[in-house]
Structures are given as C-alpha cells and as structure tokens.
N, C-alpha and C positions, 0 to 999 in steps of 0.2 A: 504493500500500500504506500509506502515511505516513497519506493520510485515512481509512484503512479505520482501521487502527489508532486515531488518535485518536476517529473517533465511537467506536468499541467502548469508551471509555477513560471517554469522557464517559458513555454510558451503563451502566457499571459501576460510576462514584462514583453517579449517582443509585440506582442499586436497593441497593446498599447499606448508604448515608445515609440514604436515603428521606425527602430535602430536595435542596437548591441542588448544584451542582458547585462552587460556590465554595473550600471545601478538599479538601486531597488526605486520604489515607489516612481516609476517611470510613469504614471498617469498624470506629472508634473508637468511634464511634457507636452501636455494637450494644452488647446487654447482656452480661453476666456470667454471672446466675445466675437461675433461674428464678422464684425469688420474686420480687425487685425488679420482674425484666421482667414479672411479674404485677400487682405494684402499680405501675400506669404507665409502667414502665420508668424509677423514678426512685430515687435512692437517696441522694441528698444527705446525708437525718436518716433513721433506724433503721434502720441495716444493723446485722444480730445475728449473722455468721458471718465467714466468711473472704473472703465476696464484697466487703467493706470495702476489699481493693486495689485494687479496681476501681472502685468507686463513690466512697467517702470515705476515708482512709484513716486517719482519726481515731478510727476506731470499732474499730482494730485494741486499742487501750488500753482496750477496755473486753470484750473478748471473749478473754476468758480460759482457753478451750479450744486441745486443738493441735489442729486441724483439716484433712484431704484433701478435697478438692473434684472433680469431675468431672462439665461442662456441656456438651452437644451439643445448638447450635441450627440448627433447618432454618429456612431462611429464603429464600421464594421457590421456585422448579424447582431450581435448579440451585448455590445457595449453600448453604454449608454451615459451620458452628463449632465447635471445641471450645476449653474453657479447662480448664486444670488451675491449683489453686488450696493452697496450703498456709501453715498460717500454723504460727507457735511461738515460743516464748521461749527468748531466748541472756540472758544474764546478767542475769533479771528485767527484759529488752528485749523486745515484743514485735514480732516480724517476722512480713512475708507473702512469699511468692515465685508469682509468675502470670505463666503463657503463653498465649497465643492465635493458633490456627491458621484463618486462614480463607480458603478458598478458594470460586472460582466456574469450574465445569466446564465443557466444551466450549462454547467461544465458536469460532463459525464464523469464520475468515478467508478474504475473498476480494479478489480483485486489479480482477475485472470481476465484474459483473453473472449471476448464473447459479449453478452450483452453488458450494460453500466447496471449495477445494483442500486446507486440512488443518482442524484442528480445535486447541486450546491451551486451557489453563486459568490464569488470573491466581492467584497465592497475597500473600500478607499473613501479617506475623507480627509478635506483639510478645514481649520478656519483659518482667521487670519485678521491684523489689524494693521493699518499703513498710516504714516503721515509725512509731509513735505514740508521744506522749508526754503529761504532764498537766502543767498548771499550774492547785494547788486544781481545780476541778470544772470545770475550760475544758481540754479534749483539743486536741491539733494533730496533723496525720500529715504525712507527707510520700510519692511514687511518683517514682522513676525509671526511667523505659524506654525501652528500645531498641525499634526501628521498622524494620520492612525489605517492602517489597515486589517483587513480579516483575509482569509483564506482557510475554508474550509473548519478544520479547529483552529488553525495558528491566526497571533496577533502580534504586530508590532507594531510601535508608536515612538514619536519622539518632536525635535521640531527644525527649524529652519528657518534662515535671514535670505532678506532680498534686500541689495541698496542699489539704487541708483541715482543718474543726473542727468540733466539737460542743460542747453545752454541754447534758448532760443533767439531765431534772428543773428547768429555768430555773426551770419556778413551775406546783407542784401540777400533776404529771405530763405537765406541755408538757417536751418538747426541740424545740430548734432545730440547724439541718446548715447547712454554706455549702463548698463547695465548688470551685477553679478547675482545669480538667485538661487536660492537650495544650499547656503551654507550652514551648515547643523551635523545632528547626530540622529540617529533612530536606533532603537533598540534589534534584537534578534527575532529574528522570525523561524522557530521552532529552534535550528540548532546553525541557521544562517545569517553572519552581520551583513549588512548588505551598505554601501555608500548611497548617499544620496546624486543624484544628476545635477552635478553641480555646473552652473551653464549663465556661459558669456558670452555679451552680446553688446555690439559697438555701430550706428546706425546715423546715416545723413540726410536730410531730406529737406525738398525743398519746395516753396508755396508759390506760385505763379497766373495770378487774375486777368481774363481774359475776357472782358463783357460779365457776360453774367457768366461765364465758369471759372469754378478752380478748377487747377492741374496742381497736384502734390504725387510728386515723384518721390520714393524709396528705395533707397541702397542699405544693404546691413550685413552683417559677419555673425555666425554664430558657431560657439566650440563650447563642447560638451566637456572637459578636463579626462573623463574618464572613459573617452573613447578618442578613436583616431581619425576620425572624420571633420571635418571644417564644413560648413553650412552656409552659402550663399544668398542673399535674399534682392530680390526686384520686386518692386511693386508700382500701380500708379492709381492714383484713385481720382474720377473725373465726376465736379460736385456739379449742378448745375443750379443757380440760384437761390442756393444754400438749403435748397431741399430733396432734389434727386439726384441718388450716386452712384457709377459704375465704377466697381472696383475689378481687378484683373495682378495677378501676383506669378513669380516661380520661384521655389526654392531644389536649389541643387542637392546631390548626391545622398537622396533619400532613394530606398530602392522601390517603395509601394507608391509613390506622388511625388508630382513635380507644380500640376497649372494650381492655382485656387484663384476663385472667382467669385463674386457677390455683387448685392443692390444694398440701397438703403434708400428711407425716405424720412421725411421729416413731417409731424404733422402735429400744431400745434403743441403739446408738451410732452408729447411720444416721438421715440425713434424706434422704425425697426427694421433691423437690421439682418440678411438671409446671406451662407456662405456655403460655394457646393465646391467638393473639392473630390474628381475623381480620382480611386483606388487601385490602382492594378490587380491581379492574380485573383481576382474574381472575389475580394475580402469584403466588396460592399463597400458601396460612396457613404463618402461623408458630408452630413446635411446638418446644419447648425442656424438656431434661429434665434438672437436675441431682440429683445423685448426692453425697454429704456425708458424710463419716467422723469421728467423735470421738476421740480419742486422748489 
C-alpha cells in the first residue's frame, strides 16, 4: 500500500506543478486570478487588483480600491481551485487576506493489481495575509502563509514568505516587478520532508494609450531554485476604453502548455475576468473564471 501511495503522491505533484517532483506543495504553482493566468501566468510587474497577494505583493500600495475577489480554476479531469481574495485599508495601511482551496478527486487506491478497493481525494490549503509599503516611488510588500495538506491519511503543514517590489513609471511608462515567494519550512508528510517551490520572478512592462486603447506589453523571467529549468514569459493585454480586454500570453519550456488567453470586462463595480489555457496529452484544458467586486 506504502508504494501504491507514494506513486499516487508523485504523480499528483506533477499534474499539479506541471514541472519536476522536486518540491512539495506544488499547487503553489497555480494561478490566482484569471487575468495574470491569461497573461502567461505571470505577475511579477502589473498586477492592478487584489490578485497582488498572490502574485507580488507590492502592488497592494498602489491599488487603492477595497476589493472581493472570487476564482475557480478547473485544471485537468479531476482538479479543481478556488481562491477568495480581499484587500482594504486599516489605518491608511493597505492589506490583502487570501485562501486557496484545492483539491484532486477520486484517486483510485489499490493494494494489488485489479480493481481500486476505495477511492480518496488529496486537499491543499493555504491562507495568507499581505501588506505594502512605499519608499519615494520604490513599493515593497511582504505575504505570510500558512500551508497544510492531506493525502489520503498523511498530513503536513507549515508556512511560507513572499516579498516583493515595484518601481513604477522607472522611465516613460516602463515599470519593473521582482519578486521571491514560498520561503518557509513544512513539516513531513508521512516519512517524507519535502522543500517548498521556492520561485523567482523579475518582470518589465510597459503602458502605451492609443485613443481609446491601452496596449500593456509583458516580459518576465521565472526560476524555480529547485529545479533546472528557466521560464520565459510574453504577454500583451489590449484594454479598450477601460472596459473590454483581450488578453493573449506564452510561457516557454513547460512540456503540457505554452499559449494562454482570456477576456475581461468591466461593468460598473464588477470585473470578470475568463482564462483558457490549452493542455497537451489529452490532461484536459484549463478554464479559470474570476469574479471581482469594488467596494
């Protein structure tokens, strides 16, 4: 049972992560909110909402709404996400608060060879609290979060920092993002310690009005420390009069996806926001749709 368990284990960080086994709690790795994950799934530099706890959290200091969030992404058969997302200001401080639920359904367990004798589902959960600050036109944030997973009987838990910054406007509408997140510890998971995906991320991007559209073009670099792969990111997202948006993205040397794609629209104190990102090898697209409140 011990090896049933662990392949099922190992092949749950890859679909995932959809990279190496090399760290644990790889559902880290998934996005937030459905714009980013449209623009390449990166979010270093221009995060413009609340999804900034998640991505950078630098960008909490310059988004100046209070903001409700709710993202549900399908990812794969049988995997599934939500994130609830809220940001606000306590004494001209701005905070975010973010959870994420994500679980993978009927995983067959068997002992021999033949039919599965039951059936179980792995969960994953994070919280998390953010806040930002400025020095002059240089933002810093910082993310602390709690970590816990299940598997079958086993459980482990522990937590993890994300800091980042921004420096927006650097030089005639460029900003730059840099990012580090998943610094912590987590305990063992049955009789395995596992690292966490601890993942850097350095991003430029730039804002260009054109009548009534924007054009905000994205470049960005991402490196996992515990793997050997380097992650390229392009994106452009084209607003049209500050209420409909075509977004279009590629990230390199992932072996199940390359394009991702989305809309958004703006409508009075809702956004929401749709991202379809096809799958290779038959694992099932991924359809993410969040939901965004102004307040």
């Amino acid at each position: 049972m011990k090896k049933i368990l662990l392949i099922n284990f190992l092949l749950l960080s890859i679909l995932v992560g959809q990279t190496s086994n090399q760290s644990g709690f790889a559902f880290l790795k998934n996005g937030f909110s459905a714009r980013n994950i449209s623009l390449s799934e990166f979010g270093a530099v221009n995060v413009n909402d609340v999804s900034a706890l998640y991505y950078n959290p630098s960008y909490l200091a310059l988004n100046k709404k209070n903001q409700f969030s709710f993202s549900h992404n399908s990812l794969f058969n049988d995997l599934s996400s939500e994130n609830l997302g809220l940001s606000f200001n306590l004494f001209e401080i701005p905070f975010a608060v973010g959870i994420n639920t994500t679980k993978i359904s009927g995983i067959e367990l068997r002992t021999k060879p033949g039919d599965a004798i039951s059936k179980f589902n792995a969960n994953y959960f994070y919280g998390s609290i953010s806040s930002a600050f400025s020095i002059n036109e240089i933002y810093f944030g910082a993310t602390i979060k709690y970590l816990y997973e299940n598997i079958y009987t086993d459980e482990s838990s522990g937590y993890a920092f994300d800091f980042g910054m921004n420096y927006k406007n650097i030089y005639d509408n460029f900003s730059v993002g840099a990012v580090v997140k998943n610094i912590g510890s987590i305990s063992e998971l049955r009789n395995t310690k596992s690292k966490l995906p601890v993942d850097l991320q350095l991003g430029i991007s730039y804002e260009y009005t054109f009548k009534n559209f924007d054009l905000i073009p994205i470049i960005g670099v991402q490196k996992f420390i515990n793997e050997n792969k380097t992650y390229f990111h392009f994106a452009n997202e084209i607003v049209y009069d500050k209420t409909f948006a075509l977004r279009l993205g590629y990230v390199s040397n992932y072996d199940t996806k390359n394009i991702t794609t989305g809309l958004g629209v703006v409508y009075k104190s809702f956004n929401l926001d749709y991202a379809y990102i096809p799958i290779k090898f038959g694992l099932g697209d991924n359809h993410i749709i969040t939901i965004t409140y102004n307040f």
